[in-house]
N, C-alpha and C positions, 0 to 999 in steps of 0.2 A: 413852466411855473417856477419861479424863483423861490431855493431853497430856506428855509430856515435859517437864521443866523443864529440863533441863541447859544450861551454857550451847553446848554446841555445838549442838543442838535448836532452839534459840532461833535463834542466829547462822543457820542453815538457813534457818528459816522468814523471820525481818527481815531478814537480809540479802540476800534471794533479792527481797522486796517492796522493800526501799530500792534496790537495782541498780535492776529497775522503773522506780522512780519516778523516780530519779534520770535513766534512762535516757529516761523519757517527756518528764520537764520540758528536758533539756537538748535531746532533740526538736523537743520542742512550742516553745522560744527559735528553732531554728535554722530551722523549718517557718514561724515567723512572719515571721523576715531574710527566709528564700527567696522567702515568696509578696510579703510588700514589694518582693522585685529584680525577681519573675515580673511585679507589678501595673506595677513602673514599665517595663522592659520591654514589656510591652504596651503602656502610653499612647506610649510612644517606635514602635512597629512601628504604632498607630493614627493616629498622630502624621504618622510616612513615609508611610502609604499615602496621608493626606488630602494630605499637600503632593505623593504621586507623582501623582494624580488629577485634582489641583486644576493642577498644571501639564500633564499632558498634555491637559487641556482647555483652558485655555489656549491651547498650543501647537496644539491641533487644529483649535479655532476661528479661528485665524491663519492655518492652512495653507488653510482650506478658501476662508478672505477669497483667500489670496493667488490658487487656485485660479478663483474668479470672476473675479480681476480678467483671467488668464491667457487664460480664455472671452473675456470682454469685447475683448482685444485681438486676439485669433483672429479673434474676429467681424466686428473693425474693419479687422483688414488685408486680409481677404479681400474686401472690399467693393472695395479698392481706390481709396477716396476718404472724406470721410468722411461719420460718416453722417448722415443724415437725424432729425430729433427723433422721427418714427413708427417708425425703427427702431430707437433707440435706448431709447425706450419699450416696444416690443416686450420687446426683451431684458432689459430693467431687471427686467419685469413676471411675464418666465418665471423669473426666476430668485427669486422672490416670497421679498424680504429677511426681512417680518416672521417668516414661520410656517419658514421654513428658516436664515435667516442674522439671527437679534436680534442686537440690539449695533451692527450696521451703520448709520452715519447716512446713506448714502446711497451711490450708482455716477453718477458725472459722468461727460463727456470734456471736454477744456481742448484746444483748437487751439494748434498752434505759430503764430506769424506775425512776419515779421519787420518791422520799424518801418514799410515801405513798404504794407503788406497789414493796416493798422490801421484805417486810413481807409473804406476796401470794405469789409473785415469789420464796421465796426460799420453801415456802411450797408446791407449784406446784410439782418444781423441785423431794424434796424429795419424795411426793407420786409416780411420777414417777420413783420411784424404786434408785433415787442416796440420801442414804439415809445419805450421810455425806455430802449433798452439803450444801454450803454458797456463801452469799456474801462478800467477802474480798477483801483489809482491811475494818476493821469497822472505822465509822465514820459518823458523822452528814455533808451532802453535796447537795447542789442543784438539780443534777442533778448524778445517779448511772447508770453506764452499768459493765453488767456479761456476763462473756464468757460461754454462753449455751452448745456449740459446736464447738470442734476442731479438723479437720480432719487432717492426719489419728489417731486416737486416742494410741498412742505410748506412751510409760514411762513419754518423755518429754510433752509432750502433756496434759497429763492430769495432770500434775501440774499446768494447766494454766487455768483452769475449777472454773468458777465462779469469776475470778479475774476481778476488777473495773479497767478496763485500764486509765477512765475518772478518777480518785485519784490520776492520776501521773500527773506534770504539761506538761511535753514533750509530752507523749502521748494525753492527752488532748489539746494540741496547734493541733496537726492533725487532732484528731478528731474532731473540732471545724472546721477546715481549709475546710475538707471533706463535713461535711454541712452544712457549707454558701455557699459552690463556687460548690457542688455536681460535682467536680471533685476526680479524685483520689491523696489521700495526703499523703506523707511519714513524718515517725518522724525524727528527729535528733536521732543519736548515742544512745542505752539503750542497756542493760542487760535484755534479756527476764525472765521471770518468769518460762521459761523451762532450764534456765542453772545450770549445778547442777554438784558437780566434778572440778577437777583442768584442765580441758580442756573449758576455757570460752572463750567466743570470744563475740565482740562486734556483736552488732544487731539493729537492726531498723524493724518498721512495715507499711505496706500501707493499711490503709481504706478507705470504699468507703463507704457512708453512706447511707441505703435507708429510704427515706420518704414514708410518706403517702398520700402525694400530691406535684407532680413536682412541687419544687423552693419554697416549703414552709417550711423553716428550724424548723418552728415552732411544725409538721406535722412528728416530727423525731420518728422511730422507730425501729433503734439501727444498728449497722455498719458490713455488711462482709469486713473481714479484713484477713491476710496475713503475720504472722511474719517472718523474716528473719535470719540466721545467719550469717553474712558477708562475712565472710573468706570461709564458703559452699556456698556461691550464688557464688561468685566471680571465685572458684576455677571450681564448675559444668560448667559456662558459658563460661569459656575458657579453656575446656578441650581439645579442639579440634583444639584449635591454639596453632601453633609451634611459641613458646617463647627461643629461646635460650640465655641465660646468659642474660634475659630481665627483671627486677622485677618489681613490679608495687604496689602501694601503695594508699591506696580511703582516700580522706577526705569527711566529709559531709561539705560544704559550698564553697564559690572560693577560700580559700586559703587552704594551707595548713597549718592547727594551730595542734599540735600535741592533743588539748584535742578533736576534732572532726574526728580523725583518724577509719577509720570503718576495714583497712586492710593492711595488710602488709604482702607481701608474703618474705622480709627476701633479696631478689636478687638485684641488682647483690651486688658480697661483695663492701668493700670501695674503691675508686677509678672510680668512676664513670666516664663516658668519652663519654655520652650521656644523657642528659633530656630534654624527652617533654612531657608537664602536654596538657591533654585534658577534656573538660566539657563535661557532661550531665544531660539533668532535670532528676528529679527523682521525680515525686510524688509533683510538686508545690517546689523542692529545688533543689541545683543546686550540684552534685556530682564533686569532683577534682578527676582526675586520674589521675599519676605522671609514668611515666614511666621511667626509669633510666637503661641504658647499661656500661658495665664493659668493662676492656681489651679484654676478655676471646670472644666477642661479633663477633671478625676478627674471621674468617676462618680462616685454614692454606693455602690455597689456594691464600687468600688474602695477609696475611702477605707475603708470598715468590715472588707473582706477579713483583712488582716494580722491586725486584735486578733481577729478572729472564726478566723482559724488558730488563733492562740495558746489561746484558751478552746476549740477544738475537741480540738486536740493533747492539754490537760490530761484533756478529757473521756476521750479513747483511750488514756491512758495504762493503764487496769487491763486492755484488751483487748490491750494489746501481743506478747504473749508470742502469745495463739491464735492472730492474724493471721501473726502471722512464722511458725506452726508452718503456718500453715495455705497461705501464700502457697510455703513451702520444698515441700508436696508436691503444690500447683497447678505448680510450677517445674519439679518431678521427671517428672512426667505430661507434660508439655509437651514437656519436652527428649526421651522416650523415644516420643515421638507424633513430634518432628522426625527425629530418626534412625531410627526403621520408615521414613515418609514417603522422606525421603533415598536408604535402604536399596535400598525397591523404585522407585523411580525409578530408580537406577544400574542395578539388576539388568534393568528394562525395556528401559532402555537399552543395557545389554548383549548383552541376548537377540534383540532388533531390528537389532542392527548386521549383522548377515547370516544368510543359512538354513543354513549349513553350522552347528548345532547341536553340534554336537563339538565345536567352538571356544569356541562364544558361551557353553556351559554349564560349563566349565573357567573360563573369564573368572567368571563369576558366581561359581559355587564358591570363586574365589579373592579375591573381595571378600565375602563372607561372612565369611569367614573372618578372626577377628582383630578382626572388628567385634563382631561379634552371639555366633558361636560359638568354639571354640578350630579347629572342622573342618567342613567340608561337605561333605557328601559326595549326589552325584546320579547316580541310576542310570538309563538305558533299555535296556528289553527289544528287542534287533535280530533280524530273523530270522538273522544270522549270529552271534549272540554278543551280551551283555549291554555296552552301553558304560558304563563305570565314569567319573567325574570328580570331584577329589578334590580341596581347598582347605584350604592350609593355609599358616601362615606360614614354617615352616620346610619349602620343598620335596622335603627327603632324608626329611621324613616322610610328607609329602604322595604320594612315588612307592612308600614302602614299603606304606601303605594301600591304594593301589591295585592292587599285587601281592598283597597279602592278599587284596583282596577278589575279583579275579580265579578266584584261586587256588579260592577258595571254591566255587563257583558259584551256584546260583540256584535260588531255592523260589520259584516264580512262583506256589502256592497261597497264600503266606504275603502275599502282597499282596494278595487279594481277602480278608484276614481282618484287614487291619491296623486299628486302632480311629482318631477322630477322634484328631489329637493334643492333648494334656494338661499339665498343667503337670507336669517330670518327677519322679521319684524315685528316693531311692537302691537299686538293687538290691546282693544280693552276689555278681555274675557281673560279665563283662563286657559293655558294652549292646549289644543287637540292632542288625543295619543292616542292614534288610530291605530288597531281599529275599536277600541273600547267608545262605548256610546257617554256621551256627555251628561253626566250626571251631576247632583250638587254633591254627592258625596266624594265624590271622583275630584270636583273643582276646590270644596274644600279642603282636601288632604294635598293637591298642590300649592295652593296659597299658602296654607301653614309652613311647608317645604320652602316657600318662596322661589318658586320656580313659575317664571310667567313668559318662556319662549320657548319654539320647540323646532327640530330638526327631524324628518321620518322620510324611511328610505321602505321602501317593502320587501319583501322578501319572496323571490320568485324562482322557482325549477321548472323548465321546457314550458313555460307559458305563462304558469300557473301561478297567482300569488296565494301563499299558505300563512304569512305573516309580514312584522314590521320591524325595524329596527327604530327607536326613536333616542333624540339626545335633547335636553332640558339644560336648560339656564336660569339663573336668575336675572341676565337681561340680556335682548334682543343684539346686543353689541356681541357679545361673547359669542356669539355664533354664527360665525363671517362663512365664504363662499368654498376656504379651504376646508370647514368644517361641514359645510354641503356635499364635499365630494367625498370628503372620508367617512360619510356616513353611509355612502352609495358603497363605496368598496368592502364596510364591514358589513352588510345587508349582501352584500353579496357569497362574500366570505362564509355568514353564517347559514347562505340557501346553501352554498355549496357541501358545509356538512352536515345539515339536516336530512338532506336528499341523499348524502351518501348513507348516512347512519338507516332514513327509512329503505334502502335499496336491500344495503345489506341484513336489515330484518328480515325482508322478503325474501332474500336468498336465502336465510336459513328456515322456512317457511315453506320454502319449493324445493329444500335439499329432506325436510324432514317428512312430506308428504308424497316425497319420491323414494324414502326410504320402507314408506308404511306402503307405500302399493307395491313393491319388490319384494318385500316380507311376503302381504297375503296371494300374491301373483304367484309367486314361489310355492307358497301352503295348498295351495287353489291346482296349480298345473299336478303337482306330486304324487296326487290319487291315483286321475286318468292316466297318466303316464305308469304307471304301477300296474295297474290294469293289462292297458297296453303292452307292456313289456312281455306279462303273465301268458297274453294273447299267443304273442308271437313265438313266444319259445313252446307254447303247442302247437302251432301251427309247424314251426321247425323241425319239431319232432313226429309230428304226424305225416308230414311230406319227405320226412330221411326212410320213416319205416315201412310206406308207400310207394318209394323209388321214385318218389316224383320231383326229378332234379332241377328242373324251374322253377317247382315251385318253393323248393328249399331254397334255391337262389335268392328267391326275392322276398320270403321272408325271414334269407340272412340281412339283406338289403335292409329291410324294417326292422330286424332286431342293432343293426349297427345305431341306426336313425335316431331310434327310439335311446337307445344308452347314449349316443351324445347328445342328444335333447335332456336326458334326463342330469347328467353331468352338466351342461349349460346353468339348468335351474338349480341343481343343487350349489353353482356356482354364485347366481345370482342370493340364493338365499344364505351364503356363508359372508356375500358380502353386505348385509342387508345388518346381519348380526354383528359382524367386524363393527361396520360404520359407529355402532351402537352401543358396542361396548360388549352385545350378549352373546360374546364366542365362549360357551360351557364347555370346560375341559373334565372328565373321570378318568383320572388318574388308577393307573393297575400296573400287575407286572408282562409287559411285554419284550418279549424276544425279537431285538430287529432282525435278524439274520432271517426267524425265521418268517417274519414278516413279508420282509423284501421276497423269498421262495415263491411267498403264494401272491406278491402283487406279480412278478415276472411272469407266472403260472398263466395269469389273464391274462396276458399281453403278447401270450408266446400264439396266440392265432393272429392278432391285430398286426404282428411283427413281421410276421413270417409272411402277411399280404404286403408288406412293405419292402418285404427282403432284408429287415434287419436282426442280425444273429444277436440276440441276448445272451450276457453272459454275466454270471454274479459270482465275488468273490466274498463269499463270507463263512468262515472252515469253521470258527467258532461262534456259541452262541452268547449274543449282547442281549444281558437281561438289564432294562432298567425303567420308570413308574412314569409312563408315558401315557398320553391316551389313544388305545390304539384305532378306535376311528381317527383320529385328524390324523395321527401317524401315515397310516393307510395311504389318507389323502395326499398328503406331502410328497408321499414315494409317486404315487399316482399320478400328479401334477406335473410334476420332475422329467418321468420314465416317457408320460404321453411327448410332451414335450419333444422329449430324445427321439422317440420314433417319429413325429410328425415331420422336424425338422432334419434329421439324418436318415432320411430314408434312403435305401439300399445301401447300408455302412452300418458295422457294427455297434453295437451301444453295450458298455461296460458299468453294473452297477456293482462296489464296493461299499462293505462296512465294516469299522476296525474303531476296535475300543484302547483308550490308555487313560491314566493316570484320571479316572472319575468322568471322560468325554466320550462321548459315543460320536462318530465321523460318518455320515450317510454321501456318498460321492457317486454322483450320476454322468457319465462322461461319453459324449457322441463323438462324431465326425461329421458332422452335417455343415450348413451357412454359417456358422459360429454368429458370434454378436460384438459389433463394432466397441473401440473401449471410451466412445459418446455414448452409445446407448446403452453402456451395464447396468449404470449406477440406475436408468430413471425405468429400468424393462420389471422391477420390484414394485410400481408403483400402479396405483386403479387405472385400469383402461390406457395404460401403456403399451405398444406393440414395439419394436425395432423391426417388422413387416409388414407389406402390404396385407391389407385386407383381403383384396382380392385375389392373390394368391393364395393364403392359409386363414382359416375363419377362427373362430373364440371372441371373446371382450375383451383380452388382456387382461385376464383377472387372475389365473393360474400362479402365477409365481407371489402376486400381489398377497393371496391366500397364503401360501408356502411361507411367506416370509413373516405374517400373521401370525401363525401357529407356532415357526419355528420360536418367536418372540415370548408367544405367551406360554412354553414351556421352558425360557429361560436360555433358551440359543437365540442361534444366528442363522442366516443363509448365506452364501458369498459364490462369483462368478467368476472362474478364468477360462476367457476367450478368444481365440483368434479368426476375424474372419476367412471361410473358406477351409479353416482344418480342424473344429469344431469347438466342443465347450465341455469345460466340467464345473458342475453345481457342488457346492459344500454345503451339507448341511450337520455342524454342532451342538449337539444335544446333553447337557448334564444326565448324566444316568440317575439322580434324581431329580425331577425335575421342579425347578426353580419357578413357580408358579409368577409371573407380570402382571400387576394391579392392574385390573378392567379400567379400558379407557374410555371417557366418554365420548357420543359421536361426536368425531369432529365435523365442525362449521365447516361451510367455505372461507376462503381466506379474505380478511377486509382488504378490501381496495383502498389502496395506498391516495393520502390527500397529500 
């Protein structure tokens, strides 16, 4: 079919491709500026990182010099004198320059001496076998130092043997600097006295001075020190950084003046087209490093970038239009991915904030709303009645919905029919919110709302549906197929914490109905047992005074049985009261010392069938307003303990008072307790052993630690397994009564 001619036809077609083009090419100019700024920008950020690199290496190889030298004088003062060439070599040799510290031309020590100690020293020196040593240069001076020792002793090296570094005024401004301030000091720019040959290069030295008494300059006996060759420090410490067409140049001081120049590596040639100088201390002075980039510094990659945008840019200019269509609904997908995402994270975080579920699902319902739909509305099925929660921006509408919906009541078959949700449609009624039964009262408080689409997801735990999630529009468009699924995931979201919140009701439901049958089980067993015990200790007594020794036996056998059954219950029943809060303390004055007497007293038959010797150290008596049943108990708990577990090994019980504290200290030789299981062997129904070797609930210490609390102490364990344990227990000698706690819940399971 033959196009249109006209000119507005035309104008359409060409003027729609010249916008295009025009729009590509003015692109494709401004994308070739950009990547030009982007490329030099980067050689500027490669630029910094090389001179950031280049001088903390630098700087790090300086600290680490200064470091040795710091060893060095450590090692020097500690001596006490100085040292010896074997020790000095020693040390030189541990600290192995080449393969740890390059760049180092050596680790000397230079003796102080003054004009009178020049003569001996150098007569020392030579009986020690250097039989050409001196002091040089000669000269009348206050104050002489000789370089004794200079590691490694190499060609260069030992032309620096015996030299007065303190003759020169540079090196003596450092060595003055070194100790006064007993830091580490560098010289200004010299010629060492090892350079020798047409290969010279500037140098400098860092000494560190030791004394003979910290901070007493006066106290000076002579400096480990550290010559330098510049251009070999410099070149050793950045061997390892990639420099290309990068040079870099040291002055000693903040400028650069050419007579303090310590290095110059030559780079880049003339035409520089990058400098940035960086400082660092050095030894008490302050190093310039100039680093300077040439042409050569681009990439080819670089250089070619820019025109290779520009011919790129023209390339994409006919794809322009798809990309930007194409990028606006990667944009749209994205944005409506971030706000889902966002969505149910608030509502997670909503729903988490607490179990009371009435609240948290109102909160929800009302961040829905406004974002996602115009209404949200969430229902659960109670056994007293349907909870309604309704979201909305305007809350005079928000409470009228919910009175509708109230109003209404509930087809709880209408939720086990409800379909996946969908992306919605218009009907010509007003929309379902299931599971509320369709009412006119119901239809007209959404109409006034004007909300005529709907979204409902239900709300299920292991089968079961208990409720709805629904979302409301005012049109059927607003509620597309992304809003179909995110209404599945908040319906899920919100089964997951109604179920959690109903779970954990019912755990504290079956924690506090396990609490009341342990109470009357405990009241209930106490009597008969009472009884029994009554029984048996006549029976005991009637068969000792009888001679009849089996049958004393064995109703020793039942009088044991019967006291740890009855200890059992009265265990269970302390814990029954703990849980509860009703552990009653009557407070009196009781004497531990002689407390402990008569708990030991019982235990000296239990003990002595065990083989364990009891023995209590308590010479004085600790009076303090305790109550002495649980007291009792606590000793009781403790002591049994010691003997069950350290049987045939002594058991030591100690009590000692100071300063307002009473100290109860139970201490075995038995399996001790691993230092995993101290902390959790305090806590209900905790063991650190098998059951089936030693029996109880693990309630014992649980109790101890109970009481110990609610008279204003503490309990504490040191154990080692295999060589036993000692229990602390501190006690206020008056005691600091613990506000009743209530039973504690089980703990909520984490959403």
């Amino acid at each position: 079919m033959k196009m249109p001619s006209t000119l507005p036809a035309v104008l359409r077609r060409r003027g729609a491709l010249a916008a295009v083009a025009a729009t590509g090419l003015a692109c494709s100019a401004g994308a070739a500026l950009y990547v030009r700024a982007v490329v030099q920008a980067q050689q500027d950020s490669r630029f910094g990182e090389i001179v950031s690199a280049s001088t903390a290496a630098v700087r790090d190889r300086m600290d680490a010099y200064a470091q040795v030298l710091r060893a060095a004088r450590g090692g020097v003062t500690s001596l006490g004198r100085d040292p010896t060439a074997r020790e000095f070599e020693i040390f030189a040799d541990s600290v192995a320059f080449a393969e740890h510290y390059p760049g180092i031309q050596g680790l000397g020590w230079s003796v102080a001496l003054s004009p009178s100690e020049v003569v001996a020293h150098e007569a020392a020196q030579r009986a020690a076998g250097r039989t050409s040593y001196r002091v040089w240069p000669k000269g009348e001076r206050p104050l002489y130092s000789a370089i004794e020792m200079l590691y490694p002793p190499d060609w260069r090296n030992e032309r620096a043997i015996g030299y007065d570094m303190y003759s020169d005024p540079v090196r003596r401004a450092a060595m003055e600097r070194a100790r006064d301030t007993g830091e580490i000091a560098a010289t200004s720019p010299v010629e060492l006295v090892q350079e020798a040959g047409r290969e010279r290069q500037a140098g400098f030295l860092l000494y560190a001075a030791v004394l003979a008494r910290r901070g007493d300059p006066a106290s000076l006996r002579g400096w480990v020190y550290a010559p330098f060759r510049a251009t070999d420090l410099i070149s050793a410490a950045l061997a390892g950084e990639r420099r290309r067409a990068v040079g870099l140049t040291v002055f000693d001081g903040g400028e650069p003046d050419p007579a303090a120049l310590l290095h110059d590596d030559g780079l880049p040639p003339a035409g520089a087209v990058r400098v940035l100088d960086a400082r660092i201390p050095v030894g008490g002075r302050s190093w310039l490093l100039r680093f300077t980039a040439g042409p050569g510094f681009a990439t080819l990659p670089e250089r070619l970038l820019p025109p290779a945008a520009l011919a790129l840019g023209l390339a994409l200019t006919a794809l322009l239009c798809w990309i930007t269509g194409t990028e606006a609904r990667a944009r749209r997908r994205a944005e409506l991915t971030v706000r889902r995402t966002a969505l149910l994270a608030g509502a997670g975080k909503a729903l988490s904030a607490s179990l009371e579920y009435d609240r948290t699902l109102a909160r929800t319902a009302r961040l829905v709303a406004g974002r996602v739909a115009d209404a949200c509305v969430v229902c659960v099925l109670e056994p007293e009645g349907p909870l309604w929660r309704v979201g909305h921006r305007d809350p005079a509408i928000a409470r009228r919905l919910a009175d509708a919906l109230l109003a209404a009541g509930v087809d709880e078959a209408a939720l086990e029919a409800l379909p996946p949700p969908a992306h919605a449609r218009p009907g010509g009624g007003p929309p379902a919110v299931p599971p509320a039964r369709p009412t006119p009262v119901l239809a007209r408080a959404l109409a006034d709302a004007g909300l005529r689409a709907a979204l409902t997801a239900p709300m299920q735990a292991r089968g079961e549906a208990f409720g709805a999630v629904t979302f409301l529009a005012a049109r059927a468009r607003h509620l597309g197929r992304a809003d179909a699924s995110l209404v599945g995931d908040l319906a899920r979201l919100a089964s997951a914490a109604v179920d959690t919140a109903r779970l954990y009701r019912r755990a504290q439901e079956a924690v506090r109905y396990r609490d009341e049958f342990l109470s009357i089980a405990s009241h209930e067993l106490k009597t008969p047992l009472t009884s029994l015990g009554l029984q048996t200790e006549s029976l005991l007594v009637t068969a000792r005074r009888e001679g009849s020794e089996p049958l004393a036996r064995k109703a020793e056998v039942i009088r044991r049985s019967v006291e740890r059954l009855a200890r059992l219950v009265a265990s269970l029943l302390d814990l029954t009261r703990t849980s509860a809060g009703h552990l009653e303390l009557e407070l009196e004055d009781v004497d531990l010392a002689a407390l402990a007497r008569d708990v030991i007293e019982r235990f000296e038959e239990e003990a002595a069938r065990t083989g364990c010797a009891l023995r209590l150290d308590a010479p004085t008596p600790i009076v303090g307003r305790w109550d002495r049943l649980r007291l009792d108990q606590v000793l009781t708990n403790l002591l049994s303990n010691a003997v069950k577990y350290g049987a045939g090994r002594p058991v030591r019980v100690q009590a000692t008072s100071r300063d307002g504290l009473a100290t109860l200290r139970v201490e075995d030789h038995g399996i001790g307790v691993s230092a995993a299981d101290q902390r959790r062997i305090f806590e209900r129904f905790e063991r650190a052993v098998s059951r089936r070797n030693y029996g109880g609930f693990g309630l014992g210490l649980w109790i101890v630690r109970e009481i110990a609390e609610a008279l204003g102490g503490r309990v504490s364990v040191e154990s080692t397994p295999e060589v036993g344990s000692i229990f602390t227990v501190e006690l206020p000698l008056v005691a600091e009564l613990a506000p009743p706690r209530s039973a504690a819940p089980p703990r909520a399971p984490a959403r």
